[in-house]
C-alpha positions as a printed NumPy array, in Angstrom:
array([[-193.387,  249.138, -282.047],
       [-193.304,  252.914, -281.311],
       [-193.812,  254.928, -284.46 ],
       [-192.973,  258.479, -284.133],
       [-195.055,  261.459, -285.711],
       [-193.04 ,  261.588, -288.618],
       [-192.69 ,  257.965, -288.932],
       [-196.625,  258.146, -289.232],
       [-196.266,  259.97 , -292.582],
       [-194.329,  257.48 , -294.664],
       [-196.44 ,  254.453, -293.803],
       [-200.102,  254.424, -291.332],
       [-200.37 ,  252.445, -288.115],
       [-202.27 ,  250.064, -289.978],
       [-199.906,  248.857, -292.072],
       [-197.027,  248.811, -288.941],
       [-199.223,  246.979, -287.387],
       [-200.148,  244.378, -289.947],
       [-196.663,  243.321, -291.545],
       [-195.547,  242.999, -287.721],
       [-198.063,  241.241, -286.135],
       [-197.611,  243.556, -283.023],
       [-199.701,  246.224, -281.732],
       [-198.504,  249.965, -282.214],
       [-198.57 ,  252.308, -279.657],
       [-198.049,  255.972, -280.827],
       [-199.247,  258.43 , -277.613],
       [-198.366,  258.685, -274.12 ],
       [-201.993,  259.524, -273.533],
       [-203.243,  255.712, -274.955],
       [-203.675,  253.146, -272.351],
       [-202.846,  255.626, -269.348],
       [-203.813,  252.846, -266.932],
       [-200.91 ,  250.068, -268.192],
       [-198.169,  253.65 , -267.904],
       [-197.006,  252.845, -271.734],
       [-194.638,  255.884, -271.12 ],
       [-192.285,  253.798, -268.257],
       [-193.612,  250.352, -269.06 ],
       [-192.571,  250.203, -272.575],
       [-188.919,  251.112, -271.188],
       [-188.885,  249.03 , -268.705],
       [-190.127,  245.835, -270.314],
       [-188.172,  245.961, -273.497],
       [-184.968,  243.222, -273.573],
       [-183.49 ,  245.291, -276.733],
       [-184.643,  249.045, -277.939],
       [-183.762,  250.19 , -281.699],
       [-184.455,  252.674, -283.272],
       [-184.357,  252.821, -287.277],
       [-184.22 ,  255.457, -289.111],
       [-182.676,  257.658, -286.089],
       [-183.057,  261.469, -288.098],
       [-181.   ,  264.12 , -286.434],
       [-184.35 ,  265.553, -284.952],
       [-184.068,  262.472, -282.92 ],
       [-180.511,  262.075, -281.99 ],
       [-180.631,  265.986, -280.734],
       [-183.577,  264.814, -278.45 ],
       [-181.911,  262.428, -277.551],
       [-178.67 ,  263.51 , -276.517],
       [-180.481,  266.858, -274.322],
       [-183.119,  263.808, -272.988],
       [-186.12 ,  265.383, -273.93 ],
       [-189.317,  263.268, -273.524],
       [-192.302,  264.837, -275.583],
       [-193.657,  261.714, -277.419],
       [-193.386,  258.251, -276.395],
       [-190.301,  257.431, -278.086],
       [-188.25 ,  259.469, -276.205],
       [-190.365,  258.678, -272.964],
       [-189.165,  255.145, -273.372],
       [-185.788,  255.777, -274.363],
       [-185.352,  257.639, -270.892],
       [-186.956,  254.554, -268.851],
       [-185.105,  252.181, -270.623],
       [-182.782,  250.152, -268.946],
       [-182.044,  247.42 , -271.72 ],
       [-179.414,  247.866, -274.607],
       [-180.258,  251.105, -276.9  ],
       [-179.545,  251.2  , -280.571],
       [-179.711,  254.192, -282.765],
       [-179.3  ,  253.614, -286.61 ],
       [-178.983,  256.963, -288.155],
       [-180.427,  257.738, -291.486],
       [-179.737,  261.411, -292.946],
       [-178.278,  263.437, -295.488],
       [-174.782,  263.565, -295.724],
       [-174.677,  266.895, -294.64 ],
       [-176.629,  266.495, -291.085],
       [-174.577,  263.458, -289.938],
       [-171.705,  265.419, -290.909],
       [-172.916,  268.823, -289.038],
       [-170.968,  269.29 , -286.196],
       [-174.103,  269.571, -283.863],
       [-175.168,  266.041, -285.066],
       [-171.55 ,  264.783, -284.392],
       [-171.527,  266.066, -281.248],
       [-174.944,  264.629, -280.118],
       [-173.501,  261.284, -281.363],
       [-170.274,  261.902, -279.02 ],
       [-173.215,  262.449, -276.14 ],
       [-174.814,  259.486, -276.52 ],
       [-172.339,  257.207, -276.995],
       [-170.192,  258.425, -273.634],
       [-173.808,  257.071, -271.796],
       [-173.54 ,  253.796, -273.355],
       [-176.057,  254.244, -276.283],
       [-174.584,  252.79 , -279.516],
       [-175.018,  254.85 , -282.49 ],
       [-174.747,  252.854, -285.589],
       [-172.405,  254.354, -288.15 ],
       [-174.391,  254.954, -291.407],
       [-173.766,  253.278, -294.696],
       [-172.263,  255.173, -297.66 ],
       [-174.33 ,  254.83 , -300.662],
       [-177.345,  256.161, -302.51 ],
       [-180.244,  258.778, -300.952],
       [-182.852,  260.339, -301.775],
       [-182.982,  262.135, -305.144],
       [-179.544,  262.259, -306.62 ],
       [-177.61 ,  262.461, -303.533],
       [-175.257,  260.086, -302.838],
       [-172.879,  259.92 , -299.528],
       [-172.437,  259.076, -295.874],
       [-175.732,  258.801, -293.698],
       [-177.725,  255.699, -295.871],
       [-179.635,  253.713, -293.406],
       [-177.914,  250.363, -292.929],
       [-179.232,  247.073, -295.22 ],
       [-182.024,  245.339, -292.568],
       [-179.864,  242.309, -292.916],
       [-176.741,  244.292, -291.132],
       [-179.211,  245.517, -288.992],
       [-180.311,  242.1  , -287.674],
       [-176.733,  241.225, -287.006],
       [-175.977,  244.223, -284.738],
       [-179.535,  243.454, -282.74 ],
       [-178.404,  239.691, -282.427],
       [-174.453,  240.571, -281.045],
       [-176.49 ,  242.93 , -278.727],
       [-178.461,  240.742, -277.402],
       [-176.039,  238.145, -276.846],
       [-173.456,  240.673, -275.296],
       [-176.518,  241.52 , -272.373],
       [-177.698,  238.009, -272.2  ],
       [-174.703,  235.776, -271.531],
       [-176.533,  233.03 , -270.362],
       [-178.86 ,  232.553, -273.344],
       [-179.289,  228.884, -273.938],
       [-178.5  ,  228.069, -271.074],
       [-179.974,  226.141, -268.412],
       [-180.365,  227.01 , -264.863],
       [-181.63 ,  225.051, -261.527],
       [-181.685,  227.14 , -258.044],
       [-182.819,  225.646, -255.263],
       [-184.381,  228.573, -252.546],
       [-186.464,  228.873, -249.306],
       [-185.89 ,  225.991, -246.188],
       [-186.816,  222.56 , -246.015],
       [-188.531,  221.194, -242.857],
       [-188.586,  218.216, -241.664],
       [-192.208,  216.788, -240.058],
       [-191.762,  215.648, -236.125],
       [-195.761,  214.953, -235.932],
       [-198.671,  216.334, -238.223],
       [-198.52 ,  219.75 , -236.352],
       [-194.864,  220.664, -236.228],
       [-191.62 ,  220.492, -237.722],
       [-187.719,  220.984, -237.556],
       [-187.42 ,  223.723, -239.637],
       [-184.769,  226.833, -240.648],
       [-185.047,  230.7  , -241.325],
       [-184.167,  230.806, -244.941],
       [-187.306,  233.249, -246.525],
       [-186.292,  231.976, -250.409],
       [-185.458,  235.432, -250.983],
       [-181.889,  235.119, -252.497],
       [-182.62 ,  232.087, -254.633],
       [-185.516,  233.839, -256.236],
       [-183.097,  236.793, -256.63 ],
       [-180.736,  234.645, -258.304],
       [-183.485,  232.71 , -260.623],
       [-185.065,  236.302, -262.303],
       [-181.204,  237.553, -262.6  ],
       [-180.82 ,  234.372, -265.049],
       [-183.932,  234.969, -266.717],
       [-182.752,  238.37 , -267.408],
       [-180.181,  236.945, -268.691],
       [-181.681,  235.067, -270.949],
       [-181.543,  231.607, -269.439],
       [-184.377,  229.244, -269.644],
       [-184.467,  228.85 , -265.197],
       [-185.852,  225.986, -262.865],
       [-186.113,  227.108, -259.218],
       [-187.056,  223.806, -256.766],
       [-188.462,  226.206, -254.278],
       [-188.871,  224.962, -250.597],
       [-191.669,  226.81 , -248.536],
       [-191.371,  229.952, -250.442],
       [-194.193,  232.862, -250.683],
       [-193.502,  234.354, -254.091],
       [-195.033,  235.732, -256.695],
       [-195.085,  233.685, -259.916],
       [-191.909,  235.393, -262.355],
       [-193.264,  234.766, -266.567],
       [-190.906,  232.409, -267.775],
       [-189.328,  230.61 , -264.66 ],
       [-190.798,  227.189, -263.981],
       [-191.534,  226.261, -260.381],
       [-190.919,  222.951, -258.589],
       [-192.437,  222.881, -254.897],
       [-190.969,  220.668, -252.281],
       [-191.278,  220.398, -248.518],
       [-188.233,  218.489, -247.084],
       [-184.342,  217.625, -247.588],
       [-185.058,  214.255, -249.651],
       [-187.935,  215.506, -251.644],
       [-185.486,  218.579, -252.253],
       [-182.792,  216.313, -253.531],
       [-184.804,  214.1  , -255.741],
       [-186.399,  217.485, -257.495],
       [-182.263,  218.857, -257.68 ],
       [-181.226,  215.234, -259.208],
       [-184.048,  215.21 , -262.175],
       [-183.915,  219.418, -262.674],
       [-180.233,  219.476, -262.913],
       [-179.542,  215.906, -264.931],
       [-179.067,  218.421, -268.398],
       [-178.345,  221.534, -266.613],
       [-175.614,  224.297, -267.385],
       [-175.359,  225.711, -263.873],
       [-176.653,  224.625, -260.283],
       [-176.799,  227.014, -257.526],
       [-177.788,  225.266, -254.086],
       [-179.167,  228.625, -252.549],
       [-181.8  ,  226.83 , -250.801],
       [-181.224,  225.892, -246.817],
       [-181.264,  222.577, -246.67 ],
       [-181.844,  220.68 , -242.941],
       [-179.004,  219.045, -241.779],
       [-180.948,  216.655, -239.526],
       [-184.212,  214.91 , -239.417],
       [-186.18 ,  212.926, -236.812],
       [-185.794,  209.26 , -236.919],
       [-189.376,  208.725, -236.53 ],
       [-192.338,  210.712, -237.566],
       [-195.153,  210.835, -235.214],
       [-198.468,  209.677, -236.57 ],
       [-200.86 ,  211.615, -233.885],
       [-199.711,  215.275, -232.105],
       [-196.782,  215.064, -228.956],
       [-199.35 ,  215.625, -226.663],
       [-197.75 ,  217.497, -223.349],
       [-198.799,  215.655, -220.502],
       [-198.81 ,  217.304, -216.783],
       [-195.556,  216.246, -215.022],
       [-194.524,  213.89 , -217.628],
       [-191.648,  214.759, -219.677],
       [-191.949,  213.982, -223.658],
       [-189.854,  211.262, -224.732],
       [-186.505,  212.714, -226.465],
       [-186.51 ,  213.009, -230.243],
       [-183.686,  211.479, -231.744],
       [-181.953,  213.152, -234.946],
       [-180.649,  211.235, -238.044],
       [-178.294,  213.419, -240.361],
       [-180.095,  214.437, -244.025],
       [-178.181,  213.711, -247.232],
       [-175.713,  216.306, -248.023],
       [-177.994,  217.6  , -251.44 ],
       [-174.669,  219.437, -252.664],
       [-172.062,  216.999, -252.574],
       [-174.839,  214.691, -254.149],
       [-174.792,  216.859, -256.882],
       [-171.051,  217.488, -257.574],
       [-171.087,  214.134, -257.37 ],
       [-173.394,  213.599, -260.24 ],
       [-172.69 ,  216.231, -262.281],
       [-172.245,  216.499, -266.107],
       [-169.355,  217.856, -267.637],
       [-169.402,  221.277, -268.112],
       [-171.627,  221.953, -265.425],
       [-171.331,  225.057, -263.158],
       [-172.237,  224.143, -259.514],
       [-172.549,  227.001, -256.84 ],
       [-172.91 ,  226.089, -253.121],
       [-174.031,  228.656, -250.396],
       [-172.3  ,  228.739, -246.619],
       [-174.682,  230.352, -243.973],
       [-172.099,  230.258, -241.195],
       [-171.785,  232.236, -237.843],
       [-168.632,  233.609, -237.23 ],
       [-166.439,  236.054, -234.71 ],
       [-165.101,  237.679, -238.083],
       [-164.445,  238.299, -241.48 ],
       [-161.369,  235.779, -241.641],
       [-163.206,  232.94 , -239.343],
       [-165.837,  233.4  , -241.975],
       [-163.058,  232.858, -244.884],
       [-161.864,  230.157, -242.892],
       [-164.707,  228.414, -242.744],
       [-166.179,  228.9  , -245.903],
       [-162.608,  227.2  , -247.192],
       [-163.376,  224.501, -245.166],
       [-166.693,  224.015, -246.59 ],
       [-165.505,  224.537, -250.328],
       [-162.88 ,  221.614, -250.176],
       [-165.328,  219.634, -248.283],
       [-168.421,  220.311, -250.915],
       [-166.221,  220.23 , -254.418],
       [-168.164,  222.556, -255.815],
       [-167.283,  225.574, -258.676],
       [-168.207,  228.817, -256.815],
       [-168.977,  229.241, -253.055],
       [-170.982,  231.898, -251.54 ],
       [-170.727,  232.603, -247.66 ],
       [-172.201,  234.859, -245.477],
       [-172.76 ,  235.65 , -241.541],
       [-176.05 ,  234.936, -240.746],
       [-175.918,  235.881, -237.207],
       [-177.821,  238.611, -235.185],
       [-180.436,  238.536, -238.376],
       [-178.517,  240.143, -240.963],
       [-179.229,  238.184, -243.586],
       [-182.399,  235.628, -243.295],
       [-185.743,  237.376, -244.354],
       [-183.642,  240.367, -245.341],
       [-183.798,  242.01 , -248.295],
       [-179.962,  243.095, -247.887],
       [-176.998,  240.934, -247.569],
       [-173.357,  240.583, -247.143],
       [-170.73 ,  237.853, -248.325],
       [-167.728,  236.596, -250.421],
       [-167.969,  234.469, -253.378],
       [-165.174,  232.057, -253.443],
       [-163.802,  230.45 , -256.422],
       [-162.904,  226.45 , -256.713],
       [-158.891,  227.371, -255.72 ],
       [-160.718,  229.37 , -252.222],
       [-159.875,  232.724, -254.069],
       [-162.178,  235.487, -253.336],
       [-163.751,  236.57 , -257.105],
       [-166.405,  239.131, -255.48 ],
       [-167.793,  241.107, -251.762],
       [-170.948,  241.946, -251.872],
       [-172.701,  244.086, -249.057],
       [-176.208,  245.378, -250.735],
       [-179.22 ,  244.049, -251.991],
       [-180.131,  239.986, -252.954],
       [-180.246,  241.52 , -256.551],
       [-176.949,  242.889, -256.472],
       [-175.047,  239.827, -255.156],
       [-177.247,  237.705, -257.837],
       [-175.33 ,  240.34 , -260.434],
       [-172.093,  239.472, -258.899],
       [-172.397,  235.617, -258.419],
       [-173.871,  235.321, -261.941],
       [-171.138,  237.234, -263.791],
       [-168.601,  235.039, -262.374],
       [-170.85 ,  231.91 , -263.351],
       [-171.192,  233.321, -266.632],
       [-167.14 ,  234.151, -266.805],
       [-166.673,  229.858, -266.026],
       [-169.121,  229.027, -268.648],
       [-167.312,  230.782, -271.673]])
């Protein structure tokens, strides 16, 4: 809660404090070292602001930042809503007006006032809407940026590996990076997210829950119990294709002259197609192609090939030769829908093809 100066004068911290049960923050200057002025912004899922005067809607529309109101109205990156509250005759100044025009063409939603009684006598235009018509614009809101709320998501990210002796293993490139991507895009979202994370380095995201596995089977019996109720699936993860038939109990040793004896490679379950298989009604499943190809249509081709093949809902491919994608932070591929139509190209950042993938998932779910 971010009482302004003039808020301060109707009713103390004190009481803000104690019929919300949250702490109130009034002053850029207060708790300099947490950077309230940027955090508050940044952290918020929803900002309103109620009673917007005019004195606020003029500062704004010019995005002026001299208390921390305005400070994190300018960092925020969440939905904004101002409910104006005002004589009849500011809202209906044509400098107020305007300001409202401003704001709204950036995407701020200015609440239209109620008509009813004001202070004194007056009666008119520019009554602060009834908290209970409040809570119903803050609710659409929130549903509108969080599509996926109530829902349940399980990605699967990083590589498996598969042990050949107690010092090494068949193993893949995958750094997790693009699963993780995809898992805090769903939280943002609002969904309540499951990553089964194989060999992954990465910090610990509040409200995802972690499941750590090490190879193929242990990845598919975490992916069969996370996803049994699940709303969506995505199989970001790079799964092993093969595994050695037997596991040596003591090191390969390399012996002068003597050759080791060959490893022989039996093929892993397919995780994916284990999954379609199994899956609920309902359920969203998106598969991922890392495939090396001469160009853009052998990479269609064979991420076609792949989609009938897997069954899946959506299909993400990508080139993953010469390094431009593994342990990356930037990426480029098509998302293919169940029919092998192309629904998005993405050439950027992990974040911005977890926008892409999970506005089409979020499209099949409603």
């Amino acid at each position: 809660m971010v009482p302004t100066a003039s808020a301060l004068e109707f009713v103390g911290a004190p009481t803000w404090e104690a019929l919300s049960g949250h702490p109130v923050r009034t002053q850029v200057w207060e708790d300099v070292d947490q950077v309230p002025h940027v955090a508050l912004g940044r952290w918020a899922e929803l900002v309103i602001v109620a009673p917007a005067t005019a004195n606020l809607l003029a500062r704004a529309a010019a995005g002026l930042a001299d208390d921390l109101l305005t400070n994190a109205l300018l960092t925020a990156t969440c939905p904004v809503l101002l409910a104006p509250a005002m004589h009849t005759e500011m809202w209906l100044n044509a400098a107020t007006q305007a300001n409202v025009a401003t704001l709204r063409s950036r995407g701020i939603e200015v609440i239209e006032p109620a008509v009813g009684r004001l202070t004194g006598a007056d009666s008119g235009p520019g009554r602060l809407p009834e908290p209970e018509d409040l809570f119903a614009l803050v609710t659409q809101a929130l549903a509108a940026d969080r599509p996926l709320a109530g829902r349940r998501v399980v990605v699967s990210a990083g590589g498996t590996r598969e042990p050949l002796d107690p010092v090494r293993f068949l193993g893949n490139r995958s750094s997790g990076r693009q699963g993780y991507a995809i898992a805090e895009e769903a939280a943002r979202l609002g969904a309540d997210v499951t990553v089964v994370s194989a060999h992954v380095s990465a910090p610990e995201v509040q409200g995802i829950r972690v499941v750590e596995v090490g190879t193929a089977a242990e990845l598919q019996a975490a992916m069969r119990q996370a996803s049994a109720d699940a709303d969506v699936v995505v199989m970001a993860a790079a799964v092993a294709d093969f595994r050695p038939d037997v596991v040596r109990e003591g090191k390969i040793k390399k012996v002068d002259g003597v050759d080791p004896e060959p490893i022989t490679l039996v093929r892993n379950p397919d995780v994916l197609v284990d999954l379609v298989q199994r899956r609920s009604p309902g359920q969203v499943i998106v598969g991922f192609a890392a495939e090396t190809a001469a160009d853009e249509a052998e990479l269609l081709e064979l991420a076609r090939t792949k989609l009938a093949r897997k069954g899946c809902d959506l299909l993400v491919a990508n080139d993953v030769a010469g390094d431009a994608v593994f342990g990356r932070s930037t990426t480029r591929a098509i998302v293919l829908d169940g029919s092998g139509s192309v629904v998005a190209e993405v050439e950027g950042s992990k974040a911005d093809l977890a926008r892409s993938l999970l506005a089409a998932v979020a499209d099949r779910l409603s």
